[in-house]
TIVO-120599 format. One record per residue (C-alpha): residue number from 0; residue in three letters; y, z, x. Coordinates in Angstrom, 3 decimals. Last residue first. Layout:
TIVO-120599
{NUM "ALA" {Y Z X}},
...
//
This chain:
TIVO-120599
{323 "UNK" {24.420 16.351 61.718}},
{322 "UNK" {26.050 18.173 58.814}},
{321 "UNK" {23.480 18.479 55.801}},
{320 "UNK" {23.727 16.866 52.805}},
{319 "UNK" {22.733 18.659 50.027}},
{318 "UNK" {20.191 16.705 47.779}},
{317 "UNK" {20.924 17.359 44.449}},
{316 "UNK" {18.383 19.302 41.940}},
{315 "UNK" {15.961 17.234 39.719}},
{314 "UNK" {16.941 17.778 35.927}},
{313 "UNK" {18.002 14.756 34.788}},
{312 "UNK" {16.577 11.843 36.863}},
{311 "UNK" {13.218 14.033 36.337}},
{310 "UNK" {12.969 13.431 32.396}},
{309 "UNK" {10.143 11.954 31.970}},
{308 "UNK" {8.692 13.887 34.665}},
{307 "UNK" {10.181 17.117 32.953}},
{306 "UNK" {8.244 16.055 29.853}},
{305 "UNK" {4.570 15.225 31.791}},
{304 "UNK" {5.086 18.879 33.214}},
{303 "UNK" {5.939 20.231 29.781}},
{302 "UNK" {2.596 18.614 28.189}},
{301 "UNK" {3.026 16.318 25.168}},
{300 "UNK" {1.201 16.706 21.981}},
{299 "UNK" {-2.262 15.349 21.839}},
{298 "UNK" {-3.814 12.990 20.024}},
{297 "UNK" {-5.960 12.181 16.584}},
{296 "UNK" {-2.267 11.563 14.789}},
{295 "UNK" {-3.261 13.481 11.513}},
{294 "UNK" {-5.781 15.795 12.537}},
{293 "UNK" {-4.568 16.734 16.750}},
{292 "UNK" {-0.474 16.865 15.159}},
{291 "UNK" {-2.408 19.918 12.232}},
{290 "UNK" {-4.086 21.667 14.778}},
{289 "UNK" {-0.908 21.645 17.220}},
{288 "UNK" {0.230 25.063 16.343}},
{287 "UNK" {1.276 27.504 19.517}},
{286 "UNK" {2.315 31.494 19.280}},
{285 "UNK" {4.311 33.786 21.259}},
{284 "UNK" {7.540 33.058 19.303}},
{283 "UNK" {8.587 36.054 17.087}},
{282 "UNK" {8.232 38.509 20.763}},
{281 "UNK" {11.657 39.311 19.802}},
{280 "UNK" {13.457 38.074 22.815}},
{279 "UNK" {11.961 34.423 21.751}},
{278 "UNK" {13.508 35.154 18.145}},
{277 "UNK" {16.649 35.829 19.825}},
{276 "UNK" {16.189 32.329 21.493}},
{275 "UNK" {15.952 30.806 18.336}},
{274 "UNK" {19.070 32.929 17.021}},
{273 "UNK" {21.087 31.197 20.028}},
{272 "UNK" {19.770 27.667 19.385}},
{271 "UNK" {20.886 27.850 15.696}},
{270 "UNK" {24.211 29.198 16.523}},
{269 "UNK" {24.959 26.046 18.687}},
{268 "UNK" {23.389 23.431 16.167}},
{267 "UNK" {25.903 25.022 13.909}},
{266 "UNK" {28.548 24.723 16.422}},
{265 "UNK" {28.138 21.158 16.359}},
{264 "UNK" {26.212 19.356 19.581}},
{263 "UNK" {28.280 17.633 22.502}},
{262 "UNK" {27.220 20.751 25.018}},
{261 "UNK" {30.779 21.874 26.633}},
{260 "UNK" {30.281 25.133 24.827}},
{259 "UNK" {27.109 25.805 25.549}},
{258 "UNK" {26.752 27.282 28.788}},
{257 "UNK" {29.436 30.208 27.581}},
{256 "UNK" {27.289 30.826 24.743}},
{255 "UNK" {24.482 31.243 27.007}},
{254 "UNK" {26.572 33.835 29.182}},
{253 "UNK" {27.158 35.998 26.585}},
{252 "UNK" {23.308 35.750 25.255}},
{251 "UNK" {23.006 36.996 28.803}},
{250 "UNK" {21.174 35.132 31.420}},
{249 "UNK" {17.284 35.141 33.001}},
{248 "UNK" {17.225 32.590 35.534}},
{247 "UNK" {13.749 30.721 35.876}},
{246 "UNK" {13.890 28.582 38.869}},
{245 "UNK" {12.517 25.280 40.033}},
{244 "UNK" {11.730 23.530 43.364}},
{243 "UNK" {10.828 19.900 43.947}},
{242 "UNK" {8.091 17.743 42.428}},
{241 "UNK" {10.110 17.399 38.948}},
{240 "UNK" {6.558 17.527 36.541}},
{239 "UNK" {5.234 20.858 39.010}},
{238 "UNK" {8.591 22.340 39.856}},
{237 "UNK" {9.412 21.975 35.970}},
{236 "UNK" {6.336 23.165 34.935}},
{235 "UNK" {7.191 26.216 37.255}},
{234 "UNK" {10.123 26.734 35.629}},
{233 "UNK" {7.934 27.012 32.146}},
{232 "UNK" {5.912 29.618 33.470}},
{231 "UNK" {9.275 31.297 35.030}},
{230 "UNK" {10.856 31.656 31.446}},
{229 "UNK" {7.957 32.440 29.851}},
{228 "UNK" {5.539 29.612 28.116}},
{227 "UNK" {3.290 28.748 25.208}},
{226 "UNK" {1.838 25.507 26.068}},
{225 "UNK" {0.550 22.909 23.836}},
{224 "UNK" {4.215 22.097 22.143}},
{223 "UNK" {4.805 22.964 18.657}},
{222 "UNK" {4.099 22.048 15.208}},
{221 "UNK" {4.372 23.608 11.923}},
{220 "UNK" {2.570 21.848 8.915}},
{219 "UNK" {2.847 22.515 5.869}},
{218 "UNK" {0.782 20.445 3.817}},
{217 "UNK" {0.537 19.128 -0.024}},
{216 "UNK" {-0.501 16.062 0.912}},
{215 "UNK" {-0.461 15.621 4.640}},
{214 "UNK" {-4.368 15.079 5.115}},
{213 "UNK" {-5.137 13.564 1.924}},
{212 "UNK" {-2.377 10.827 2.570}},
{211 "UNK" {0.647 10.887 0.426}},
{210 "UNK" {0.969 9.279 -2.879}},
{209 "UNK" {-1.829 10.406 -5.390}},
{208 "UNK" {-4.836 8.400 -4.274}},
{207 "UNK" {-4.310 8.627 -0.876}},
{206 "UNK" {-1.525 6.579 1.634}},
{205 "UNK" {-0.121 7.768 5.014}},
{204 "UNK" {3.228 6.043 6.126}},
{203 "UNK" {4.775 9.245 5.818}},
{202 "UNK" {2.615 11.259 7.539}},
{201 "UNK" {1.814 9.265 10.462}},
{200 "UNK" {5.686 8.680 11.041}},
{199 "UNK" {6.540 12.318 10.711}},
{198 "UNK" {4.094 13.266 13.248}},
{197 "UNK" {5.314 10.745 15.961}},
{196 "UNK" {8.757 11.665 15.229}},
{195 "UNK" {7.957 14.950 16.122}},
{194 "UNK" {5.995 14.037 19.212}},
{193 "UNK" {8.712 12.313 20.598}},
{192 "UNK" {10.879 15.613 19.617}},
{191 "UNK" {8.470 17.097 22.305}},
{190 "UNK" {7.993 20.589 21.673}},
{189 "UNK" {8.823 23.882 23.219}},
{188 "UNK" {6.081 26.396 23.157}},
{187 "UNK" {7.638 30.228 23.128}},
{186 "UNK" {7.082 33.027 25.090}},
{185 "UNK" {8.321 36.648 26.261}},
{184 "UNK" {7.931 38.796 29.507}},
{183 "UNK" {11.577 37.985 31.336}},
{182 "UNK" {13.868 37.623 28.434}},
{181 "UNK" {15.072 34.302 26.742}},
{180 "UNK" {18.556 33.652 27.210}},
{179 "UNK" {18.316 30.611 29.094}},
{178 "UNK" {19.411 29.238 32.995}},
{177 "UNK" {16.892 26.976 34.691}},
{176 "UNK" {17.780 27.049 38.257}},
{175 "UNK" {17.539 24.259 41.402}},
{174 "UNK" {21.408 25.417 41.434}},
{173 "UNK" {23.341 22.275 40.837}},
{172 "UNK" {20.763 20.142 39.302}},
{171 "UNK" {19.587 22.859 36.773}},
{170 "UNK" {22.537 23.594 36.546}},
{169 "UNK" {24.090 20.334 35.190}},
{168 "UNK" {20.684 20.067 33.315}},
{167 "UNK" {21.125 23.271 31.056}},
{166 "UNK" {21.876 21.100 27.745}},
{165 "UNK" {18.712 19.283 28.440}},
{164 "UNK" {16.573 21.600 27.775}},
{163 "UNK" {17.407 20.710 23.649}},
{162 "UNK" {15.398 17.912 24.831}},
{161 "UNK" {12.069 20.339 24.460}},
{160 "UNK" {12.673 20.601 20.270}},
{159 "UNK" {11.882 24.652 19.677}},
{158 "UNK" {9.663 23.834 17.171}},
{157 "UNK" {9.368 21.603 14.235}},
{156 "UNK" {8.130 22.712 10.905}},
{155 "UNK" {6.880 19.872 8.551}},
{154 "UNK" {7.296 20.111 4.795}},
{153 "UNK" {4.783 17.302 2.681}},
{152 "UNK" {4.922 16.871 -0.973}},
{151 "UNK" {3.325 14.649 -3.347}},
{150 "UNK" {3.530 15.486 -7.216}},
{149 "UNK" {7.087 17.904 -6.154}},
{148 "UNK" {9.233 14.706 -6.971}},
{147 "UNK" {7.792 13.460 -10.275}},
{146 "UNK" {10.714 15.237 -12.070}},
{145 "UNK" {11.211 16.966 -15.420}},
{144 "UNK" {7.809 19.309 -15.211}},
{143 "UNK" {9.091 21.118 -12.319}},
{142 "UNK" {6.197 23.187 -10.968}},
{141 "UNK" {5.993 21.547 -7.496}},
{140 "UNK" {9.674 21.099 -7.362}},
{139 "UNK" {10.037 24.621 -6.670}},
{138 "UNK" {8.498 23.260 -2.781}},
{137 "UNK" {11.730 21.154 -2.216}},
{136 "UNK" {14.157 23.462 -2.974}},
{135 "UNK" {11.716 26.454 -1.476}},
{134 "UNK" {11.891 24.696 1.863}},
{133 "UNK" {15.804 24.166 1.734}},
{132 "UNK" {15.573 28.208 1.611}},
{131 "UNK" {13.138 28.915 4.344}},
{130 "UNK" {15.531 26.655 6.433}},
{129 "UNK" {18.392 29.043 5.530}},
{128 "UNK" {16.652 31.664 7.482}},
{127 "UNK" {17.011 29.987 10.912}},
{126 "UNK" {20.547 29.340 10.610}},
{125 "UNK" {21.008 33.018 9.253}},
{124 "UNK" {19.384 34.589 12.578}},
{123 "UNK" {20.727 38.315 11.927}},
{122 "UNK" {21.182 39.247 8.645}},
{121 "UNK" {18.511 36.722 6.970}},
{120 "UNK" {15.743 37.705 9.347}},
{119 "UNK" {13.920 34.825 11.010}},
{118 "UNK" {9.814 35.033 11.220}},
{117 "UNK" {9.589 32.419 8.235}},
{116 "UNK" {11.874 30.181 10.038}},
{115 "UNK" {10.365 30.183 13.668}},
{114 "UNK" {9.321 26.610 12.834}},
{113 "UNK" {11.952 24.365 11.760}},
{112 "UNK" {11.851 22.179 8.767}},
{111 "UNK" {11.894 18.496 8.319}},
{110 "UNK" {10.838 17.121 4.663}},
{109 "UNK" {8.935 14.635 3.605}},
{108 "UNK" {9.102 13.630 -0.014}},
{107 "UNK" {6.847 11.516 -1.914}},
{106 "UNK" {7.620 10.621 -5.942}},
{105 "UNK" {10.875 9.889 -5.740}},
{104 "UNK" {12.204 9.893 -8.971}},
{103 "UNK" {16.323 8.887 -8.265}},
{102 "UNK" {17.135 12.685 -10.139}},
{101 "UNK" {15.105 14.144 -8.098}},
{100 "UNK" {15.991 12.519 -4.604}},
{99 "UNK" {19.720 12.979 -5.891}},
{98 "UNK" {18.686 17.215 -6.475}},
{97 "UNK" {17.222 17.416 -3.109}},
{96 "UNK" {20.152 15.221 -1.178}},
{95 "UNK" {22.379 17.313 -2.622}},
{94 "UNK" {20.448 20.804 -1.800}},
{93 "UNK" {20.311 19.800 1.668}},
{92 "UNK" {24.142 19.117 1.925}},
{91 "UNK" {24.359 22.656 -0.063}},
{90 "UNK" {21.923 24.140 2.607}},
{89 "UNK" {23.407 22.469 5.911}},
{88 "UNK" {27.148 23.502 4.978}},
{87 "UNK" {28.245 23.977 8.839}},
{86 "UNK" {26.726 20.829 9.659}},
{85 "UNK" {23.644 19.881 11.504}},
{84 "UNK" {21.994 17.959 8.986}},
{83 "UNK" {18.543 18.603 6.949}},
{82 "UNK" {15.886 15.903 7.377}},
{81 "UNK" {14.743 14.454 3.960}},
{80 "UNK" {12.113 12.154 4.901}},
{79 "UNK" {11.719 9.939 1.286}},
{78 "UNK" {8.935 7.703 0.041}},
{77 "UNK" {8.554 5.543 -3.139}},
{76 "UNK" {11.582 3.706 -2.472}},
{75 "UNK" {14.119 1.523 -5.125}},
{74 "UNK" {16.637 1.738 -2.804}},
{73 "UNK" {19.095 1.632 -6.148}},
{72 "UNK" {17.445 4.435 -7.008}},
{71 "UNK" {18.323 5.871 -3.643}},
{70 "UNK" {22.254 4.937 -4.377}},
{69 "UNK" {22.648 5.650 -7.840}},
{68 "UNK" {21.347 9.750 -6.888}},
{67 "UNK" {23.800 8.999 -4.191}},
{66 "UNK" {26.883 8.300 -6.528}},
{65 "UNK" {25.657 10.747 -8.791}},
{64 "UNK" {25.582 13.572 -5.621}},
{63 "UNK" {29.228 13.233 -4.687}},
{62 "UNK" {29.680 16.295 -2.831}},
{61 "UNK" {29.326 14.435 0.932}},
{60 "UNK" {29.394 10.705 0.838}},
{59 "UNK" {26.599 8.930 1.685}},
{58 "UNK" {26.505 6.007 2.833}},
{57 "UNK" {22.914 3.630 2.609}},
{56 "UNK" {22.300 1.546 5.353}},
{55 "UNK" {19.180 -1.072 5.475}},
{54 "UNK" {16.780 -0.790 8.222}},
{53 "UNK" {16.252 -4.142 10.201}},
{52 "UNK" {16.668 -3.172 13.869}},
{51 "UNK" {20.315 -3.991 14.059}},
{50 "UNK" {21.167 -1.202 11.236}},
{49 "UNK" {18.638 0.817 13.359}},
{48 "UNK" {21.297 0.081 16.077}},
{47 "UNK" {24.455 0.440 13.956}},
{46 "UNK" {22.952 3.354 12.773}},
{45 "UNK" {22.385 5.331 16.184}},
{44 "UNK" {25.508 3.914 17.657}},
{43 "UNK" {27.558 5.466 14.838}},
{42 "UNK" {30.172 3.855 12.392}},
{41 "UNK" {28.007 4.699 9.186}},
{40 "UNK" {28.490 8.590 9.739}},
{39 "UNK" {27.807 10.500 6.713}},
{38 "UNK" {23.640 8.471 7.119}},
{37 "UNK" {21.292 7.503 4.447}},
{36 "UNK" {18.555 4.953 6.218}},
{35 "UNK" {16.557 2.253 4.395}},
{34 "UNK" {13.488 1.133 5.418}},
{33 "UNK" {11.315 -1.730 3.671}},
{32 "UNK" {8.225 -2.936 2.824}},
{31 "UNK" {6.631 -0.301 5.345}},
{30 "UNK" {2.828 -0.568 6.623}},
{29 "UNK" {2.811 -3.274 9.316}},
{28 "UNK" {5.820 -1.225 10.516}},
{27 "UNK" {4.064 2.264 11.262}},
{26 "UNK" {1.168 0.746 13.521}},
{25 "UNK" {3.360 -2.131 14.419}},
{24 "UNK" {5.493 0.726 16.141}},
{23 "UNK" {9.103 -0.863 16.356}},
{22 "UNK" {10.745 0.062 12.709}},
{21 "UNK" {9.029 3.039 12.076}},
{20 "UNK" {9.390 4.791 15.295}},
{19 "UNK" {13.086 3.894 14.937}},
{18 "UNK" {13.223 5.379 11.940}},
{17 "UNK" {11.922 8.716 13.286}},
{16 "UNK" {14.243 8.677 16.733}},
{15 "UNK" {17.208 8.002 14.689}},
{14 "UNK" {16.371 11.000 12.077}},
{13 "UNK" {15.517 13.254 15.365}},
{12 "UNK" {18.285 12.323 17.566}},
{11 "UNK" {20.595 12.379 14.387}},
{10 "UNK" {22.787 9.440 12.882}},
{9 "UNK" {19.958 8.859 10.626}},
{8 "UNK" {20.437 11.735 8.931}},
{7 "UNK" {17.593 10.416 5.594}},
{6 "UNK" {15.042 8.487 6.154}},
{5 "UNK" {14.351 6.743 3.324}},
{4 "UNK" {11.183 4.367 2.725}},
{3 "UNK" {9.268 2.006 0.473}},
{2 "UNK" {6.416 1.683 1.242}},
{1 "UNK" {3.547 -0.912 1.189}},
{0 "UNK" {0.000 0.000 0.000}},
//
């Protein structure tokens, strides 16, 4: 069966990365009719390239939910991957694209959560929190009797997304160090957003008898990466993936902030990486969950060495010239 799909936030890495996937993997595209992609932002690099690439653009306009309810009917699609922004107002934007998926009758919905969000208290990791609440707009639908949206549903719970490593490359190539507020005993399993996307594609282009495949319908599904890792585990991945010298650097929440605030994310992407990292302090992160990426994809997820080789232009200290 051919789909019809939305992805929606296609302006974001994860959104862009997703369609993408769709649109250049002949396993994926051999199975879509069409792609469309609902973006704030039409003027971005990441839409004018899937644009490019053959998706079609829907605008959305923030608060005007009959105009987008018109809009994915219009679409006419069968599928949507509702991926919640990063914007201050991340529930109600959520919530709008909930209620116009409703409304429009989409029968499958996808939607990208974040793992870490059932262990998050509401007082003191908030981002985290609200991600239980866009979960329960989606699940609710289950038992709504007016809509056709909760007969297939499918939530996925990313974890702590391996790129966001990134942001600490300057010192990591400055210093040989790997600077993040995450105590010295505790864990967590950072995942590869390629194997996100990778996950998301499967699931979405899977087919059963009542919309979804039989191994997505219905599922939530948290994934992470295959190795749960302290600070100076994972800067010894680095050494290991890099082939030259890393360090674990243990910094204040004070000093993370500080790190951050030249990062090109939003400030709610910001706040969001800080309470993940208190969760990390917490002990709320010594876990991995790749069961679910080994039965729908049949592979593995990405090991930290093989992602700091990927990315060892990045991260791999300077070479300090040294005075003859």
């Amino acid at each position: 069966m051919s789909r019809t799909l939305i992805i929606t936030c296609g302006e974001g890495q994860t959104g862009h990365l997703i369609a993408d996937l769709l649109l250049t993997n002949e396993r994926f595209s051999s199975t879509i009719k069409s792609l469309h992609v609902a973006t704030c932002n039409t003027e971005h690099e990441h839409i004018k390239s899937l644009s490019s690439g053959g998706a079609s653009i829907i605008p959305v306009t923030p608060g005007d939910t009959e105009g987008l309810t018109k809009s994915l009917k219009d679409a006419g699609a069968d599928t949507i991957c509702i991926i919640p922004p990063s914007v201050e107002k991340k529930l109600e934007a959520s919530k709008e694209m909930v209620e116009a998926s409703k409304a429009a009758g989409i029968k499958n919905v996808v939607l990208i959560s974040s793992a870490g969000c059932d262990m998050a208290e509401r007082e003191k990791q908030p981002r985290l929190r609200e991600f239980v609440d866009i979960e329960n707009l989606v699940m609710k639908t289950k038992g709504e009797k007016d809509t056709e949206m909760g007969h297939s549903p499918c939530i996925i719970r990313a974890g702590f997304y391996a790129e966001n490593l990134l942001l600490y490359n300057k010192q990591a190539k400055d210093s040989g160090k790997l600077p993040l507020p995450m105590g010295p005993d505790h864990k967590f399993a950072p995942v590869a957003l390629d194997d996100i996307a990778l996950l998301a594609a499967h699931v979405l282009t899977s087919s059963g008898k009542h919309g979804l495949g039989d191994n997505s319908r219905g599922q939530l599904m948290t994934l992470t990466g295959p190795m749960m890792a302290a600070g100076n585990e994972l800067a010894e991945a680095a050494s290991q993936g890099l082939g030259t010298k890393m360090e674990y650097e243990d910094i204040s929440e004070e000093d993370a902030k500080k790190l951050l605030q030249e990062a090109e994310i939003s400030d709610a992407e910001k706040e969001y990486l800080m309470e993940y990292y208190t969760l990390v302090r917490e002990g709320k992160t010594n876990y991995i969950s790749t069961n679910a990426f080994h039965d729908v994809t049949g592979g593995h997820p990405m090991e930290m060495t093989e992602f700091f080789k990927t990315y060892a232009e990045e991260f791999k200290p300077k070479k300090r010239k040294t005075k003859k």
